[in-house]
N, C-alpha and C positions, 0 to 999 in steps of 0.2 A: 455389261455391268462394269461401273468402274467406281475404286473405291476412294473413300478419302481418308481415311486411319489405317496405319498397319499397325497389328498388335506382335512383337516378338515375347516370346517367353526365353528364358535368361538360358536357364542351363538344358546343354544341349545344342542352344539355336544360336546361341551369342557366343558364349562361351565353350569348350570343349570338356565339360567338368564331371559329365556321368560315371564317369569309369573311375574317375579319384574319387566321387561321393560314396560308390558301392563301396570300394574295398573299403573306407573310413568305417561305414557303416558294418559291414561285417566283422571288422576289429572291434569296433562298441560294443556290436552285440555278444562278440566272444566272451566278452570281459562277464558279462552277464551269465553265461552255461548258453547262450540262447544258440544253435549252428543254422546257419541258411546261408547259401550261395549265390554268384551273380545273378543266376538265373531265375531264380525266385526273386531276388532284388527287383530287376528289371519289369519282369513280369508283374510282381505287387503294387513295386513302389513307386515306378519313374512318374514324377510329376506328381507325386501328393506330400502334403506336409508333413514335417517332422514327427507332428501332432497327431496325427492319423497313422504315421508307422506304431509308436506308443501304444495307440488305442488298439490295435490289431493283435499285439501279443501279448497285453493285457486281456482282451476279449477271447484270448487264446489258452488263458491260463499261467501264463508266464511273465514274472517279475520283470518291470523296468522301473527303474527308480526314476526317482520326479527330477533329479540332475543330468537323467540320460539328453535333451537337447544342449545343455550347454557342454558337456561332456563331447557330444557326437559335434556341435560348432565349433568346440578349440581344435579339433581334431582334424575336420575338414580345412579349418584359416590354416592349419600349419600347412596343412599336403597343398593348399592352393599356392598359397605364398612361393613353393619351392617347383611346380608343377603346370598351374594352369597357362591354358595358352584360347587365344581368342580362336573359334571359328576361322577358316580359311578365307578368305575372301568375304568377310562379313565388314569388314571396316569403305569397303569399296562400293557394296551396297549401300549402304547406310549414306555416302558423299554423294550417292547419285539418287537418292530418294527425292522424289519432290513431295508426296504424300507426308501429309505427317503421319510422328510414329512414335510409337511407348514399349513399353517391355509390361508385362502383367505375368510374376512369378511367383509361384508356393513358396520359395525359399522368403526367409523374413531376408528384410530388410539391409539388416546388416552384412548378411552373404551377399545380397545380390550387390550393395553397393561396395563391397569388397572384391568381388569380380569383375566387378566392368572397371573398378579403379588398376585391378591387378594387369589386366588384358588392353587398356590402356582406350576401352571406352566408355569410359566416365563422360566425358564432354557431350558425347553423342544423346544422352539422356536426363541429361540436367533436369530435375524440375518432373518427370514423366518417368517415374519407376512406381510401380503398383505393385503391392505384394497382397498375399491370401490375407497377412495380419488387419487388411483394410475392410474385410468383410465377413459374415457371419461361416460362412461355409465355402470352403476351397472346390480346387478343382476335385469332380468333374462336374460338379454344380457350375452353372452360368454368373456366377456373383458377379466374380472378379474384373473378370472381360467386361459384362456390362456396369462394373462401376468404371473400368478405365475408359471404355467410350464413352459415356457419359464425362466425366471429367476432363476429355480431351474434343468434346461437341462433339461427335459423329454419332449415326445414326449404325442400329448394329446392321443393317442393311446395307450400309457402305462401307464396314468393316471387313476387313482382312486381316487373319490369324494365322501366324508360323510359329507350329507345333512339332513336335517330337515326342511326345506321350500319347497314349490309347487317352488317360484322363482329357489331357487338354486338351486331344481335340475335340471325344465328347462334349467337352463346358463350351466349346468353342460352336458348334453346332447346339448346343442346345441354346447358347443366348440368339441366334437366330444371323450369324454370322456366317460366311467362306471363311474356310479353311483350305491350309497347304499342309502337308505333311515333310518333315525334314528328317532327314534319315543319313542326314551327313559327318555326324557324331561318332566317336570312336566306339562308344556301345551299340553301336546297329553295323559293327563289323563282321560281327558272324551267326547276324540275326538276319531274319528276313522283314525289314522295316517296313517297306515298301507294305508288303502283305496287309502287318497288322493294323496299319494306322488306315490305310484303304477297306477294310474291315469295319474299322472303327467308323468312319465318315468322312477323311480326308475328302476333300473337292479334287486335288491333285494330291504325288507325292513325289520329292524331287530331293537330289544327292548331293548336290555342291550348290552354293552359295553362287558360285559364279553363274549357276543356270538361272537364277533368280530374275536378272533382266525380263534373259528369252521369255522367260511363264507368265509375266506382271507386263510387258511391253502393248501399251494400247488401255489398258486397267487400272492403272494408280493415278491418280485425278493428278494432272496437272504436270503428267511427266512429259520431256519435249519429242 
């Protein structure tokens, strides 16, 4: 098999952002009376929209107000602004890709193009960022994925997905695509990543950016 689109998802895989979103988020929600921990976070939330945290403690019984995403957005641009930093060895990747390739993120729009500008790969993306806002239903629904292969001509059969969420890599198998599982993120420090994303349906599941060659070497169309 070898493919001709690699699909990255933003936070997490690009950027190293999970562990600043949680705490933002567990301050938002304090502000509320609402108490949950990283570990709930990660477990509930990693990889689903803003939109879908909301609906959950609503559906729960507990007040969030309709300002809770712009509230929980200024909150995260501040901590990113002063904090984030790009994935290790993901800029080196990304210079030796010959496939092409997109990011397809739950985060809207304006986070993710605020991250790849803060981490300093904006360039890399131009033109080819996909967010959940483009489609009816986020991850672990198949939308996403299959509208950003479609919009970048690939068949989901020669797509490749690099994941870090249970959600995304469901969506990522369910639109009929490989998946890799990335567990290189400072939230799967004292988690067992590997486990759960291999669980989930990972194809493989791998630790550093730099092993990304060795896994894809003979598989991404057109690499020399």
């Amino acid at each position: 098999m070898s493919f001709d689109l690699v699909i990255f998802d933003c936070d997490g895989v690009l950027v190293d952002s999970e562990v600043i979103s949680c705490r933002c988020l567990i301050e938002t929600l304090q502000g509320y009376g609402i108490e949950t921990t990283p570990e709930e976070v990660f477990d509930t939330f990693l990889g689903r929209t803003t939109r879908s945290i909301a609906e959950h403690y609503r559906d729960a019984g507990q007040a969030v107000p309709d300002d809770f995403p712009l509230e929980l957005r200024t909150r995260i641009r501040q901590a990113f602004a002063a904090e984030l930093q790009p994935i290790d060895d993901i800029e080196s990747v990304l210079s030796r890709l010959a496939a092409a390739y997109c990011v397809a993120s739950s985060s809207d729009l304006d986070r993710v193009d605020f991250s790849l500008a803060q981490t300093g790969l904006s360039n890399r993306f131009s033109g080819r960022i996909f967010t959940a806002q483009l489609v009816a239903n986020g991850k672990p629904a198949p939308d996403l994925f299959l509208y950003a292969a479609a919009q970048m001509g690939a068949a989901p059969a020669r797509t490749l997905v690099i994941e870090d969420s249970i959600s995304g890599v469901q969506a990522a198998k369910a639109a009929g695509m490989t998946v890799w599982g990335f567990v290189g993120g400072s939230h799967y420090l004292s988690r067992d990543g590997r486990a759960l994303l291999t669980e989930a349906g990972a194809d493989r599941v791998f630790e550093r950016m730099a092993d990304f060659r060795h896994s894809s070497d003979g598989q991404l169309n057109g690499r020399a």
